[in-house]
Biotite code that builds the C-alpha atoms (Angstrom):
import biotite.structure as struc

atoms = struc.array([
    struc.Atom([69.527, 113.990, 100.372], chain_id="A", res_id=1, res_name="UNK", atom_name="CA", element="C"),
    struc.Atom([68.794, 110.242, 101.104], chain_id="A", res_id=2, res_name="UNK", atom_name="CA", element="C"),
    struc.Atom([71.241, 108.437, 103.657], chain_id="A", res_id=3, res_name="UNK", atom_name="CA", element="C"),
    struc.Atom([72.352, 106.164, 100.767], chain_id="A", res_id=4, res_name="UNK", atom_name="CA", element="C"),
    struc.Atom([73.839, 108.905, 98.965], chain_id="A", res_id=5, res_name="UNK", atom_name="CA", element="C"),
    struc.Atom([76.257, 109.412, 101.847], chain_id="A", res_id=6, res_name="UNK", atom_name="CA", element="C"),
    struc.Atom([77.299, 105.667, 102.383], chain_id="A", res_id=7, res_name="UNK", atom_name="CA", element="C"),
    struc.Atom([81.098, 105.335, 101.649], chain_id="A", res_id=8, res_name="UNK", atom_name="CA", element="C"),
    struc.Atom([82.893, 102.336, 101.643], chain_id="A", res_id=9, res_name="UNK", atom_name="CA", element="C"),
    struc.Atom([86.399, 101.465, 103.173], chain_id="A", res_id=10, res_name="UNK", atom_name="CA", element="C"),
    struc.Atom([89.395, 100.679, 100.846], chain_id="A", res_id=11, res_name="UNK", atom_name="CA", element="C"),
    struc.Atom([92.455, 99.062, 103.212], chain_id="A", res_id=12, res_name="UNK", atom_name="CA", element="C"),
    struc.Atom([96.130, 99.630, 101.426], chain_id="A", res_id=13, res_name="UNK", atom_name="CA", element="C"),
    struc.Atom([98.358, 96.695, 102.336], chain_id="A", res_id=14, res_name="UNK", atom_name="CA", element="C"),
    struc.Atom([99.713, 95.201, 99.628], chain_id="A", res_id=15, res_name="UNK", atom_name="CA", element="C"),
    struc.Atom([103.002, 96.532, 99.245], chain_id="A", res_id=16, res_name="UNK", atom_name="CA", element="C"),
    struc.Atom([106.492, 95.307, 99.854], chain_id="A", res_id=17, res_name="UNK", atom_name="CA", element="C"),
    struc.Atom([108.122, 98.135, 102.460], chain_id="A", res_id=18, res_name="UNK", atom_name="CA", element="C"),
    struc.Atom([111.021, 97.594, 100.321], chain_id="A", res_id=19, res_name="UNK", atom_name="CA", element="C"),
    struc.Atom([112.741, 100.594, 102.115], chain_id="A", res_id=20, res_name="UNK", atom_name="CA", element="C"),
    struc.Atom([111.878, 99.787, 105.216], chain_id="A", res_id=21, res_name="UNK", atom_name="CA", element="C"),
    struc.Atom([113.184, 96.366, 104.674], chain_id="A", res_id=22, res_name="UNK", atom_name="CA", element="C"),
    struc.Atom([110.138, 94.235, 106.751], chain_id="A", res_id=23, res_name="UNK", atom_name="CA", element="C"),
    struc.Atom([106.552, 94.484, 106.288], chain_id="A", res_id=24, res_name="UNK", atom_name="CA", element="C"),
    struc.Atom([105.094, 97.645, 107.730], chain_id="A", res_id=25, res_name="UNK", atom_name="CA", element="C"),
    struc.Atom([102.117, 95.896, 107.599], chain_id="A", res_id=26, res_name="UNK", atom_name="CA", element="C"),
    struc.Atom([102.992, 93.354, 110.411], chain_id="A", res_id=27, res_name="UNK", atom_name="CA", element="C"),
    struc.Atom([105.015, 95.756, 112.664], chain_id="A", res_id=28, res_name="UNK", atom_name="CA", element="C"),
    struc.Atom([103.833, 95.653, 116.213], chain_id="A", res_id=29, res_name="UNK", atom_name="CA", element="C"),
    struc.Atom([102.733, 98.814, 118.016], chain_id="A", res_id=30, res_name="UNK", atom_name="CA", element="C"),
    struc.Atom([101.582, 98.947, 121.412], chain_id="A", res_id=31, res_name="UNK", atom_name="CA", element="C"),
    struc.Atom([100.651, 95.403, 121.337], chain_id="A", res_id=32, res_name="UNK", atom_name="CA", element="C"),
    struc.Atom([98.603, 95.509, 118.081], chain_id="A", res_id=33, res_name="UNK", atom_name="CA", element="C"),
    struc.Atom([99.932, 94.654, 114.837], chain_id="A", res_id=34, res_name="UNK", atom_name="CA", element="C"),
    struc.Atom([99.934, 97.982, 112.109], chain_id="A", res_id=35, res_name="UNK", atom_name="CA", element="C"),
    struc.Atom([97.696, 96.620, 109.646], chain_id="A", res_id=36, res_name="UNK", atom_name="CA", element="C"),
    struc.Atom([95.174, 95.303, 112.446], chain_id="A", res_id=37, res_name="UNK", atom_name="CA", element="C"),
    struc.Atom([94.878, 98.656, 114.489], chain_id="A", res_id=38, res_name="UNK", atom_name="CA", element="C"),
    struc.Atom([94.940, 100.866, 110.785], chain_id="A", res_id=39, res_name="UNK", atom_name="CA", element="C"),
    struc.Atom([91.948, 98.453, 109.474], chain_id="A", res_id=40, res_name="UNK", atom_name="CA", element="C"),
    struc.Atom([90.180, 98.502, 113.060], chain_id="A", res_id=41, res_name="UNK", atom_name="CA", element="C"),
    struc.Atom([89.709, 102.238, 113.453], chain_id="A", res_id=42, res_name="UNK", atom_name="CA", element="C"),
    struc.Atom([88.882, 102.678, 110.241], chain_id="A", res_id=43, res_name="UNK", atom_name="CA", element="C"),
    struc.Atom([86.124, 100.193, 110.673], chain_id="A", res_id=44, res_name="UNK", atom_name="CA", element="C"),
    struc.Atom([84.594, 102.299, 113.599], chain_id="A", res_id=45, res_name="UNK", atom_name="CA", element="C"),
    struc.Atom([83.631, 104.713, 110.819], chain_id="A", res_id=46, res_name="UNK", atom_name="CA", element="C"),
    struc.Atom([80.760, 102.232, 109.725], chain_id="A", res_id=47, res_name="UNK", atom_name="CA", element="C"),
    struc.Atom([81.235, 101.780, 106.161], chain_id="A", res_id=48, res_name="UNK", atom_name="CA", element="C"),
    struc.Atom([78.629, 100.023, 104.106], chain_id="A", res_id=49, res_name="UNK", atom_name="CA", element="C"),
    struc.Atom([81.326, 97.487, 102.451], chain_id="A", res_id=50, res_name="UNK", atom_name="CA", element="C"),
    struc.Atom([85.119, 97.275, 103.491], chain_id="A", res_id=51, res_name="UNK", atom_name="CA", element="C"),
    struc.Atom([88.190, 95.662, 101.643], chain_id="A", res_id=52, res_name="UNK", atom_name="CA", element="C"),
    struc.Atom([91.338, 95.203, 102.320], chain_id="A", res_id=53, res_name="UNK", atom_name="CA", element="C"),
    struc.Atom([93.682, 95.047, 99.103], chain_id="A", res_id=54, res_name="UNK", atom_name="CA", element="C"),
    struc.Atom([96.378, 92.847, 99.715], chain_id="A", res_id=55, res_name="UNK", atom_name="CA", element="C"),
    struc.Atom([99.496, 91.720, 97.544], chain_id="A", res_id=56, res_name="UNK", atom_name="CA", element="C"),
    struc.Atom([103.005, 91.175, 99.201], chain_id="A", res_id=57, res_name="UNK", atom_name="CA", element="C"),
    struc.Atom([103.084, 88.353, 102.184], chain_id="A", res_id=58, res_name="UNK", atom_name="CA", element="C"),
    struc.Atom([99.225, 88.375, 101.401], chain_id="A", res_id=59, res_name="UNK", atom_name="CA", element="C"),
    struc.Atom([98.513, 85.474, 103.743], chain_id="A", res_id=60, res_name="UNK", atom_name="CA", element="C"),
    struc.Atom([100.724, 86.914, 106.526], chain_id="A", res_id=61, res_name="UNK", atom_name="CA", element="C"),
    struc.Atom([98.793, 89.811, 106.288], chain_id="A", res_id=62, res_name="UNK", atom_name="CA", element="C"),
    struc.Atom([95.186, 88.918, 105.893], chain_id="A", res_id=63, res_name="UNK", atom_name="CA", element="C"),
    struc.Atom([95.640, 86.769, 109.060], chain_id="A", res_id=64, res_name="UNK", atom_name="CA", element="C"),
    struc.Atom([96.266, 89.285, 110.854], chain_id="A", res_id=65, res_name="UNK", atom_name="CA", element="C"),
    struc.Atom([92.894, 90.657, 110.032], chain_id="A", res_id=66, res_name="UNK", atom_name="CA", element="C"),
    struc.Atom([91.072, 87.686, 109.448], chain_id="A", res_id=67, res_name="UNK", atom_name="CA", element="C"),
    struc.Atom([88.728, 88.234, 112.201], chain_id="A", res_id=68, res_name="UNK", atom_name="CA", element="C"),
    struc.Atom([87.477, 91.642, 111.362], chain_id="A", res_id=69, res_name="UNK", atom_name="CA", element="C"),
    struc.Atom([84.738, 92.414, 108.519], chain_id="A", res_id=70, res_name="UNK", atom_name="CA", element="C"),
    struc.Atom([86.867, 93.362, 105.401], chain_id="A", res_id=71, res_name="UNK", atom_name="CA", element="C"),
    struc.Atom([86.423, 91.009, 102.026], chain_id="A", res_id=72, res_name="UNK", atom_name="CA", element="C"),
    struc.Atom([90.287, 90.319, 101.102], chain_id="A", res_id=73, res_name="UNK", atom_name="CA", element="C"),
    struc.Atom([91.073, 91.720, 97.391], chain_id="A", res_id=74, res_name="UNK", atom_name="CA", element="C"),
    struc.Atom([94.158, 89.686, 95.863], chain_id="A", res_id=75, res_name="UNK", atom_name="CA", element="C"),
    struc.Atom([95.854, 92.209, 93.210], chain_id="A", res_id=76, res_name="UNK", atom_name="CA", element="C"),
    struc.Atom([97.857, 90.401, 91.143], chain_id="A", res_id=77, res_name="UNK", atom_name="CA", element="C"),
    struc.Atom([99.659, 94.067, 90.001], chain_id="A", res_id=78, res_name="UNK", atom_name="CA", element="C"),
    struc.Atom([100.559, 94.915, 93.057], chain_id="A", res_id=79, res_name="UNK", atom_name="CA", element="C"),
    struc.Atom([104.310, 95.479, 92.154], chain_id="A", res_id=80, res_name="UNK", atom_name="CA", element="C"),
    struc.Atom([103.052, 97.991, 90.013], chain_id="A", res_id=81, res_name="UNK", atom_name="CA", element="C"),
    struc.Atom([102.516, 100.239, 92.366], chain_id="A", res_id=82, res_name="UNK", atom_name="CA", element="C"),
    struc.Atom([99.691, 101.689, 95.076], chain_id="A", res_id=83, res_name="UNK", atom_name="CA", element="C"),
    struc.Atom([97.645, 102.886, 92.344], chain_id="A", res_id=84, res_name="UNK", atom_name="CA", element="C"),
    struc.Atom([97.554, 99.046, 90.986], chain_id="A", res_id=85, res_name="UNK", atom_name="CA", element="C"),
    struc.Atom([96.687, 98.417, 94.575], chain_id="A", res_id=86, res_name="UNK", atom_name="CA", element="C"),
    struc.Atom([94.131, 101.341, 94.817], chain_id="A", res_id=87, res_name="UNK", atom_name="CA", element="C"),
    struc.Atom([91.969, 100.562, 91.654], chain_id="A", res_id=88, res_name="UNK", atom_name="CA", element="C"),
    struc.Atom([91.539, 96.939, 92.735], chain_id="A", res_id=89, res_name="UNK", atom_name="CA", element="C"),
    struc.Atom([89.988, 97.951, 95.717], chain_id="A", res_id=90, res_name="UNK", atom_name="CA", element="C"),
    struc.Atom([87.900, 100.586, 94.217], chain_id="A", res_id=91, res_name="UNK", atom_name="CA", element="C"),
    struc.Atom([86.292, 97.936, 91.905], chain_id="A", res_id=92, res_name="UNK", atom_name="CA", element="C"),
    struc.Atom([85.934, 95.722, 94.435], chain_id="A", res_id=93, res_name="UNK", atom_name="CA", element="C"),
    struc.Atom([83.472, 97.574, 96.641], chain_id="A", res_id=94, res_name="UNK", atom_name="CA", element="C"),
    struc.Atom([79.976, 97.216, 96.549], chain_id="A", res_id=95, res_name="UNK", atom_name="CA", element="C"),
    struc.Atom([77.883, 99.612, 93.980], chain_id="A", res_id=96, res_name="UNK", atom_name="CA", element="C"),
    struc.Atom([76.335, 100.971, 97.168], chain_id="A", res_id=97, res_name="UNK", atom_name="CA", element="C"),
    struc.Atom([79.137, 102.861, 97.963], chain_id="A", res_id=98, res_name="UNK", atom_name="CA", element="C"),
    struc.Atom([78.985, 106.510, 96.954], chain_id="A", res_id=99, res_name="UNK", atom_name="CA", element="C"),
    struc.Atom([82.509, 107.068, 98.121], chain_id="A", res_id=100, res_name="UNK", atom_name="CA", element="C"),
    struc.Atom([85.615, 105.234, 99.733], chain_id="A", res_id=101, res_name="UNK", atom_name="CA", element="C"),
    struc.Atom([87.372, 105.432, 102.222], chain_id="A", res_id=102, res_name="UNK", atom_name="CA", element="C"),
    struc.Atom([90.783, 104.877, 101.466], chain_id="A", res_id=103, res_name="UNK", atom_name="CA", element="C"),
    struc.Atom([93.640, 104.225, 104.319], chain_id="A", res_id=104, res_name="UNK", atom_name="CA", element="C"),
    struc.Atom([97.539, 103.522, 104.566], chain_id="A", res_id=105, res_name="UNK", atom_name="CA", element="C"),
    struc.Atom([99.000, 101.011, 106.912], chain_id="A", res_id=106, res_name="UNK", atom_name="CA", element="C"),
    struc.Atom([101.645, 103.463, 107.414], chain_id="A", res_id=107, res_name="UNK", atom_name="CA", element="C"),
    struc.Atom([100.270, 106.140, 109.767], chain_id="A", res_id=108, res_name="UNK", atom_name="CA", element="C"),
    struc.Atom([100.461, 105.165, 113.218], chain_id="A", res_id=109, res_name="UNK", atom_name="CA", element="C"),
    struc.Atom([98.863, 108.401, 114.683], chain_id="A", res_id=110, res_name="UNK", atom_name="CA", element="C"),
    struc.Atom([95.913, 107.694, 112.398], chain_id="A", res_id=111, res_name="UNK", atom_name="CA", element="C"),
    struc.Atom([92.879, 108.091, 114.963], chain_id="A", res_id=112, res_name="UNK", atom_name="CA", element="C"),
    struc.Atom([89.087, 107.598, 115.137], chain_id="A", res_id=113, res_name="UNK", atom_name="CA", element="C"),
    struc.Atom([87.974, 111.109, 115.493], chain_id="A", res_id=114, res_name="UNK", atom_name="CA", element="C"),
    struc.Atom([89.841, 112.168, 112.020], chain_id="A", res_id=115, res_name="UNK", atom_name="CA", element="C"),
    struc.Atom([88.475, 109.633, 110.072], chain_id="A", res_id=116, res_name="UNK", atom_name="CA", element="C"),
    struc.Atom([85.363, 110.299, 111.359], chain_id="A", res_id=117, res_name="UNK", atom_name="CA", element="C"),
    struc.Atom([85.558, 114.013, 110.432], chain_id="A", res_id=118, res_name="UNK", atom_name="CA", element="C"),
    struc.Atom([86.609, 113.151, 106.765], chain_id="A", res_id=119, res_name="UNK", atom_name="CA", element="C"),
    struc.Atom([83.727, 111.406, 106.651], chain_id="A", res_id=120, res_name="UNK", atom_name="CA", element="C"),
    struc.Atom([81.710, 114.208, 108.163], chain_id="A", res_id=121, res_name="UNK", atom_name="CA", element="C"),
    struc.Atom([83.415, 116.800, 105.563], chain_id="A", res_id=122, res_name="UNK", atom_name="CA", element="C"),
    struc.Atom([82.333, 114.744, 102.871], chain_id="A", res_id=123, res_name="UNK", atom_name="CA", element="C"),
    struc.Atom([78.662, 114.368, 103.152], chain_id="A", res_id=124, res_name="UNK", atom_name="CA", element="C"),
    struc.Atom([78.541, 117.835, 103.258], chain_id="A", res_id=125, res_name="UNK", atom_name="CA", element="C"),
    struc.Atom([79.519, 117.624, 99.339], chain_id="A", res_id=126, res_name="UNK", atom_name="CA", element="C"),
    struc.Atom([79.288, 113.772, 98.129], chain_id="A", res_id=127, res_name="UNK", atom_name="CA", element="C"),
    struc.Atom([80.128, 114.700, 94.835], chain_id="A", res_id=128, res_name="UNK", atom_name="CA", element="C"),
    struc.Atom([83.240, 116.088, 95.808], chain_id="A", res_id=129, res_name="UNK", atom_name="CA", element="C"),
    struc.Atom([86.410, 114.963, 98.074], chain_id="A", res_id=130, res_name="UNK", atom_name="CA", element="C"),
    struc.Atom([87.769, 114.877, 101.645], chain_id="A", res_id=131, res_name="UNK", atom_name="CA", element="C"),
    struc.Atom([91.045, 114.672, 102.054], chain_id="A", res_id=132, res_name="UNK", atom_name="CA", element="C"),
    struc.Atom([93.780, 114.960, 104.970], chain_id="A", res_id=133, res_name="UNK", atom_name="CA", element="C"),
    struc.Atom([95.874, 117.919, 104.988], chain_id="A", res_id=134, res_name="UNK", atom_name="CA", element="C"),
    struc.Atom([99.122, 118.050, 106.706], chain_id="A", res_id=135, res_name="UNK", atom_name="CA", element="C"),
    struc.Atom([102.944, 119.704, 105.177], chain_id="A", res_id=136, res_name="UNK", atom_name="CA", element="C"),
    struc.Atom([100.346, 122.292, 102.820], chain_id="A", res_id=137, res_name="UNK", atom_name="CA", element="C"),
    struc.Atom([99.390, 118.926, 101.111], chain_id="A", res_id=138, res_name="UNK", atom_name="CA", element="C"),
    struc.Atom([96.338, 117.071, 100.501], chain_id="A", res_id=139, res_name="UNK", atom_name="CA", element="C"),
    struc.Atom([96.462, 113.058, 101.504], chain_id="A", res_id=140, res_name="UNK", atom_name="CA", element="C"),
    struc.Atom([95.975, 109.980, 102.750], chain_id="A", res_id=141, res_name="UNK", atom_name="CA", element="C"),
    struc.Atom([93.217, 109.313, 104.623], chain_id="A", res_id=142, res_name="UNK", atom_name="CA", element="C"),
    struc.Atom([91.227, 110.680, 101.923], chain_id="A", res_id=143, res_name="UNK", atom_name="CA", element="C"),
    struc.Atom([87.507, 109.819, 101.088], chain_id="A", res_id=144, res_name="UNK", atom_name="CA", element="C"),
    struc.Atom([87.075, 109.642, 97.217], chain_id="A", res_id=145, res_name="UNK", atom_name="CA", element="C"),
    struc.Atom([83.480, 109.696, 95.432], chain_id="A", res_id=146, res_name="UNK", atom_name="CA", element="C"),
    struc.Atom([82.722, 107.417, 93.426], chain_id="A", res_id=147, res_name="UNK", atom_name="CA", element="C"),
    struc.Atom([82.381, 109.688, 90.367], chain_id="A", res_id=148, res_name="UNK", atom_name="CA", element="C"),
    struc.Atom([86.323, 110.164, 90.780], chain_id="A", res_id=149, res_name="UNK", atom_name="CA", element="C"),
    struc.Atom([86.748, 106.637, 90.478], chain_id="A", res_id=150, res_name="UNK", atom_name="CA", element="C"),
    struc.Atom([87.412, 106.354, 86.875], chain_id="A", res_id=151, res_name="UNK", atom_name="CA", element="C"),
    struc.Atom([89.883, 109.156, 86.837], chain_id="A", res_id=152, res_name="UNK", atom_name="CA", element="C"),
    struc.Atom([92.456, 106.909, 88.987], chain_id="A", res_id=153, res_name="UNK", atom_name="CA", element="C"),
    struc.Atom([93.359, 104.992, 85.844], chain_id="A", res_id=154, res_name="UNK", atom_name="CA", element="C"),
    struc.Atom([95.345, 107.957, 84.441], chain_id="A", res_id=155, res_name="UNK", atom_name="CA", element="C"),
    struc.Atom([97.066, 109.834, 87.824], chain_id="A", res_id=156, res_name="UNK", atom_name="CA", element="C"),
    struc.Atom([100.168, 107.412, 88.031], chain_id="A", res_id=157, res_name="UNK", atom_name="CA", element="C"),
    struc.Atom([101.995, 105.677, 90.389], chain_id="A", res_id=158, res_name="UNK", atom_name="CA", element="C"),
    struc.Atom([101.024, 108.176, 93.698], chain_id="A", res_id=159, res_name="UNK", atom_name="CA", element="C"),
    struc.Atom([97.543, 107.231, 94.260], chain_id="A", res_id=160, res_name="UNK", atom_name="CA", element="C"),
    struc.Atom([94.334, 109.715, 94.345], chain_id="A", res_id=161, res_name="UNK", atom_name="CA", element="C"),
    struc.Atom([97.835, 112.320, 95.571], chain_id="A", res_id=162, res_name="UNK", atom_name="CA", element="C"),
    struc.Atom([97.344, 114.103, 91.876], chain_id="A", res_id=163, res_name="UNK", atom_name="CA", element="C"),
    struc.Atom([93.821, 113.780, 91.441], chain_id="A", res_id=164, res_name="UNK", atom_name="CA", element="C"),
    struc.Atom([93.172, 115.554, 95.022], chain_id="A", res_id=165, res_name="UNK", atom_name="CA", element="C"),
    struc.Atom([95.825, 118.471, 93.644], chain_id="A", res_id=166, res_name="UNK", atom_name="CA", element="C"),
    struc.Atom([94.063, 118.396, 90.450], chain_id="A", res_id=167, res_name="UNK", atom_name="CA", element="C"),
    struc.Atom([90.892, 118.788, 91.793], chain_id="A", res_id=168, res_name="UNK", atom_name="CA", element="C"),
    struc.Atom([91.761, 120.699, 94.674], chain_id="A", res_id=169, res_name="UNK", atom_name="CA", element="C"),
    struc.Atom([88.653, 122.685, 94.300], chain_id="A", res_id=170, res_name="UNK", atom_name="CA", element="C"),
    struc.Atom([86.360, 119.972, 95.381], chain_id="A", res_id=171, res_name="UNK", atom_name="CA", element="C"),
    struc.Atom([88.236, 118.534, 97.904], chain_id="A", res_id=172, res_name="UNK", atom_name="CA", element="C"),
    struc.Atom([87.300, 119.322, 102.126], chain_id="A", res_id=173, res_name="UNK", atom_name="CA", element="C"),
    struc.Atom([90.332, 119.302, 104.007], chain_id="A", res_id=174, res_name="UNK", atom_name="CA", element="C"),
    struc.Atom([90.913, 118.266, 107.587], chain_id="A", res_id=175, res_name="UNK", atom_name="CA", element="C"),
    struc.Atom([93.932, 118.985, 108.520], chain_id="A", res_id=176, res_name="UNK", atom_name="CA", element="C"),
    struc.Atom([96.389, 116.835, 111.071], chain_id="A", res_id=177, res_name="UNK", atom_name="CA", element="C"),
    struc.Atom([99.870, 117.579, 110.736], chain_id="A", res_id=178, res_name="UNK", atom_name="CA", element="C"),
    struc.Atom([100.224, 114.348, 112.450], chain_id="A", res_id=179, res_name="UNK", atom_name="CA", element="C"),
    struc.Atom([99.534, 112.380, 110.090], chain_id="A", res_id=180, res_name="UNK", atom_name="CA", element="C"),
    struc.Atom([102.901, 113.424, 108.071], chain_id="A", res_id=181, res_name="UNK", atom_name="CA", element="C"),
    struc.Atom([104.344, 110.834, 110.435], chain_id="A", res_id=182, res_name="UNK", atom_name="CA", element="C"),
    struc.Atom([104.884, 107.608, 108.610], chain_id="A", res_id=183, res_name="UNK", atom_name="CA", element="C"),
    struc.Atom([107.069, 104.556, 108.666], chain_id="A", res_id=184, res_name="UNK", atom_name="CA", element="C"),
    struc.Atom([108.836, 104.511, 105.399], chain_id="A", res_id=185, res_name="UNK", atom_name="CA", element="C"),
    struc.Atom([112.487, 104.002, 106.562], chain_id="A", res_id=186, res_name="UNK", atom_name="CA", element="C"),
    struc.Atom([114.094, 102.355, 109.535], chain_id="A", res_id=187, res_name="UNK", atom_name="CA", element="C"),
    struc.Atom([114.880, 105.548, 111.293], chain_id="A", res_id=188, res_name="UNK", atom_name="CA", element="C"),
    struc.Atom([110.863, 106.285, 110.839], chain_id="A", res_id=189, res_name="UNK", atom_name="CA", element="C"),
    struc.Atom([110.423, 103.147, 113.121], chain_id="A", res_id=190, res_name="UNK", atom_name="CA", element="C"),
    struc.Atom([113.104, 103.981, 115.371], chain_id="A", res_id=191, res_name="UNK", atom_name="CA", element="C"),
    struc.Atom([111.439, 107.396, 115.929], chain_id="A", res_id=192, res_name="UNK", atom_name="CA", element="C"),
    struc.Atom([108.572, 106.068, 116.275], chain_id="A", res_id=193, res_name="UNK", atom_name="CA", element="C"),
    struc.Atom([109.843, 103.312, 119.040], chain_id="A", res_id=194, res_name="UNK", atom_name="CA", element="C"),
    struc.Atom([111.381, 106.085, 120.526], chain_id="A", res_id=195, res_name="UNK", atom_name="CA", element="C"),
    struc.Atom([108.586, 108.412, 120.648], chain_id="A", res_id=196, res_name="UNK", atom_name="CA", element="C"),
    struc.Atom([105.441, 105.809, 121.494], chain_id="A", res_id=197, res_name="UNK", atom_name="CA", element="C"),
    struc.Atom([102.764, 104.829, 119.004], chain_id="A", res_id=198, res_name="UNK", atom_name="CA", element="C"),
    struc.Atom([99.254, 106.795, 118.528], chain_id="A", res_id=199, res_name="UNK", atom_name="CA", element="C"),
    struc.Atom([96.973, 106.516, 122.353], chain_id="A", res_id=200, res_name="UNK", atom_name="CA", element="C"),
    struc.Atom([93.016, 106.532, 121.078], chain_id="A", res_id=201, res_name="UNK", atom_name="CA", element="C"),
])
């Protein structure tokens, strides 16, 4: 198969308003790095052809944290609808190139080079399919979506590709990192996570 039919793109997630967490997750500082910065930069080690970064609440707060790096900002003006709002902006944004994306949280600080780089490995072993992470017997974000799929995220609701993965479960890779259940959703999840130290590379 030709090495532009493995080409996936990167979609960055950071438009939302943390409303439970009460702050931006998106700007929380880690180990010296801020969340959305370190999320966008190891995902960027994967070498996509094209790379976004859908952005919505405190969108200039947050693409200036980024502004340096190679990711085309994508405004959604829905973003209060919800991540899949957020998700289907960025999957129309990228370039037609793209046979798949990459999609990524801001959310996950143990999120790591070497798994994203394994989705991506999973995946080109079936392009027409999924990769997705697996962690608490569910399939996740990070997930790598082909483009074929992209259509279907009109009509899976308010939890991102989460139903179409389930739904499709039979053409979906897994990689599993129980890890990655670790999020910062709630202010205990960042106390935790304080307490505990962020992910080491």
């Amino acid at each position: 198969m030709p090495e532009a039919a493995f080409a996936h793109g990167l979609v960055v997630l950071a438009a939302g308003a943390s409303t439970r967490l009460g702050r931006s997750k998106q700007l929380l500082t880690l180990d010296g790095e801020v969340l959305v910065h370190r999320t966008a930069r190891v995902a960027l080690a994967t070498a996509p052809r094209d790379a976004v970064i859908v952005l919505g609440n405190g969108a200039a707060s947050v693409h200036a944290e980024v502004r340096q790096l190679p990711l085309r900002r994508v405004d959604c003006r829905e973003w209060r609808d919800g991540m899949n709002a957020s998700l289907r902006a960025g999957l129309a944004a990228l370039s037609a190139e793209c046979a798949g994306a990459l999609v990524v949280l801001c959310d996950q600080p143990w999120l790591d080079v070497q798994h994203l780089q394994a989705l991506c490995a999973t995946w080109r072993l079936a392009p027409h399919g999924a990769a997705a992470s697996f962690y608490q017997g569910r399939l996740g974000a990070p997930a790598l979506l082909p483009r074929g799929w992209f259509a279907q995220l009109a009509s899976v609701g308010d939890r991102g590709a989460r139903d179409l993965l389930e739904a499709r479960r039979g053409e979906v890779g897994r990689v599993a990192n129980e890890a990655l259940a670790i999020d910062i959703d709630e202010p205990a999840d960042l106390a935790a996570l304080e307490r505990n130290g962020p992910a080491r590379e």
